[in-house]
N, C-alpha and C positions, 0 to 999 in steps of 0.2 A: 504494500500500500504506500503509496504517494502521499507528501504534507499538501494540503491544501488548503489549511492556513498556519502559519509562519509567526510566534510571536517573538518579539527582542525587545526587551526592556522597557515596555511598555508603561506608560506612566502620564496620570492626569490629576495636574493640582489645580484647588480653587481657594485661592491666597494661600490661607498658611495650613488647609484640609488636603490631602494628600487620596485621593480617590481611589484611584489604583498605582500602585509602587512598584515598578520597576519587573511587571510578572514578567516571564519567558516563558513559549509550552509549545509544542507543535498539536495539531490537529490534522488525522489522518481519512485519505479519502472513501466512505462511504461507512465513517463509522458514527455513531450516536453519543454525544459526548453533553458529559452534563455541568453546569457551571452551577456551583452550589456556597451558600452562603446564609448570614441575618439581612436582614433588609441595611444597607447603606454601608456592603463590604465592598461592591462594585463590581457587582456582574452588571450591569443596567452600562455604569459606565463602560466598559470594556466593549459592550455590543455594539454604541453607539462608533464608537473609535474603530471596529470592526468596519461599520457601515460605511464608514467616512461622514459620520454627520457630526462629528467632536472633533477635533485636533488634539492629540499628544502632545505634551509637553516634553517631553520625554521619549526614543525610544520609537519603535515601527512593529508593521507586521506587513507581512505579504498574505495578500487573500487572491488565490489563485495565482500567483507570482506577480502578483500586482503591488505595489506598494501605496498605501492610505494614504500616506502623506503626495506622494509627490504624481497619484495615479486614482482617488479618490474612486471619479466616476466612472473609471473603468472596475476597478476594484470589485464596486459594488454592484455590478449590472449583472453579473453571474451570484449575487445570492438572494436569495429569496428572505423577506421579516416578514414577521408575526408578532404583534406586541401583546401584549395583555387588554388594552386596549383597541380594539381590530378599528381601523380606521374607513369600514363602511358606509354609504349612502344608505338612510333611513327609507328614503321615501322611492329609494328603485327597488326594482327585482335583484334575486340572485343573479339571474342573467344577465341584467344590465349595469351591474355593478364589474363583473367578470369582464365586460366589452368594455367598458368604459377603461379601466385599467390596463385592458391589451393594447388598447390604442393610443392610452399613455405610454406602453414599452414600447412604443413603434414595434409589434408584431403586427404581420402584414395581413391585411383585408382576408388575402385569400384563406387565408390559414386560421384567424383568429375565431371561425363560429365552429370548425371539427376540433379546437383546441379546448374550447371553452364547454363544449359538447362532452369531453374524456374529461375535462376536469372535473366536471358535475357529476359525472356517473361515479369518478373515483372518490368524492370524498364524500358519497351517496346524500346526493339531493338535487339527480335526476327530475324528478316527483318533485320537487319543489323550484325551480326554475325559474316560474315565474312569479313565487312569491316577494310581496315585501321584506326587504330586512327589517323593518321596525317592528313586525309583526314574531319572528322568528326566536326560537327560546337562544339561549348563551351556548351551546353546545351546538347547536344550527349553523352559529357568526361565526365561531370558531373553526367549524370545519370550511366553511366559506373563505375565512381567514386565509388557512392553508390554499385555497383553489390558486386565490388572488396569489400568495407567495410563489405559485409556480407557475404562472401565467408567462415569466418567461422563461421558462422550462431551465431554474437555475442547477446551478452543481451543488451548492452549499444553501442550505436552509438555516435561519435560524428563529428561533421562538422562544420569548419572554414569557415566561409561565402562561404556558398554553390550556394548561387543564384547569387556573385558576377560577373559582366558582362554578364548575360546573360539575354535576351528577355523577356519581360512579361510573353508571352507563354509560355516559358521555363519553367521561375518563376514558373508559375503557377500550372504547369506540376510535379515541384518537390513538390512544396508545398502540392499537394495531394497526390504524394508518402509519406512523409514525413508523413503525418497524417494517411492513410495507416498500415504504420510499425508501430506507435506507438498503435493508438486505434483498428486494429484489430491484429497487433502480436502482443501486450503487450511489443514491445521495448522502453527501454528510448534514448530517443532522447536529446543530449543538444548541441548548436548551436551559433553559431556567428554570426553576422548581422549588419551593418549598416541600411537594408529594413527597418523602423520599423513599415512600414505600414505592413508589412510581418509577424512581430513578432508580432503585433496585432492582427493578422488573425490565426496565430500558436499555441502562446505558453499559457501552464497552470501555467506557472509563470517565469517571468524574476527576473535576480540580476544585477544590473547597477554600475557599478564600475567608479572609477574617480581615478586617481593617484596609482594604485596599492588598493586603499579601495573597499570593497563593502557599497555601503551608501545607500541602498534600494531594498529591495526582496522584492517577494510575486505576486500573481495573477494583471496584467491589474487593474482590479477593487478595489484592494486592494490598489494602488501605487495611482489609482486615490484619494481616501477615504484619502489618508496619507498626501497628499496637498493637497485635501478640491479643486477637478477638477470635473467641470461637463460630464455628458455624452457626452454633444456635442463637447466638448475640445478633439480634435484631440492629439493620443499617441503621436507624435513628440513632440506637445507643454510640455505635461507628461513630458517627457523626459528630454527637455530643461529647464524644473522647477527644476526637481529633482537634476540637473546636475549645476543650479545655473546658469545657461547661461542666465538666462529671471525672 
């Protein structure tokens, strides 16, 4: 497997608040990788700087051998976001939220209604096409979310707590989407989460940040083996070890 995104030193301050400090990590092609933390350790920052919608203060990454800083919107035109907040029209359909946005990626007329056509069937809401988003429950927008993020059929995905407020079922729903994209389209997947019984079930390796640091990468079973955790030891407890809480 190939990196397909590149991090060096990466680093964003706000006066004398320090966001993220100085991470380094590589991210490999078509794997599910979870960025885990409390709220204000700076995964949020890091995606943005990903995206190229921040600037570093500090420090690059190459996303897809592109670099953020000095390649921006090439950078970011092969990944696909998801935020926690999906940034949909209330008062169109599914469908014409999907057009609307392929014709913002400049994907072409020809192409853009058999695209939008697989993408509805894939993240099943087919059957619902032509409904309103304003109408549609939090797990509907979300899979919607997802449509729109691959509208221009990116390599790299990423998603800002995806499954936030929504229903088991839901959960669950995207969680095998999600696994889906990754192991049979070979996308990489990287992801935010407070679930972490989710990201146990997900991901082929988390990085755990506290204060802007990353202080422990690597596989579930790897993170176990590095605090010396049994199998039976539920990844929360992992977590809260690793995090210094317990």
């Amino acid at each position: 497997m190939g990196n397909v995104i590149e991090i060096k030193g990466l680093t964003k301050k706000y006066g004398d608040l320090v966001a993220v400090d100085h991470v380094s990590y590589d991210i490999f092609e078509g794997e599910i990788f979870g960025l885990l933390g409390p709220n204000g350790c700076g995964k949020t920052t890091t995606i943005l700087m990903l995206m190229g919608l921040i600037a570093p203060n500090e420090g690059t990454a190459l996303v897809n051998g592109r670099d953020i800083i000095k390649e921006p919107l090439e950078a970011r035109r092969n990944v696909g976001l998801l935020t926690d907040n999906v940034g949909l029209y209330e008062n169109m359909t599914a469908k014409q939220n999907l057009s609307f946005f392929a014709e913002l990626a400049d994907v072409k007329a020809s192409d853009a209604s058999s695209r939008i056509e697989k993408l509805l069937n894939l993240v099943g809401l087919a059957d619902k096409q032509n409904v309103k988003v304003g109408v549609m429950s939090r797990g509907m927008r979300q899979r919607l979310g997802i449509a729109q993020s691959l509208v221009r059929d990116p390599k790299i995905l990423i998603f800002d707590e995806p499954t936030l407020g929504i229903d088991p079922e839901g959960t669950k729903e995207l969680r095998e989407l999600m696994k889906m994209l990754a192991r049979e389209q070979g996308r990489t997947i990287v992801f935010t989460s407070h679930l972490l019984s989710e990201v146990n079930r997900l991901c082929d390796r988390v990085a755990i940040m506290r204060t802007g640091k990353v202080i422990a990468i690597g596989s579930i079973p790897e993170l176990r083996h590095q605090i010396g955790a049994g199998e039976a030891e539920e990844f929360e407890e992992v977590f809260l070890r690793i995090q210094g809480v317990i």
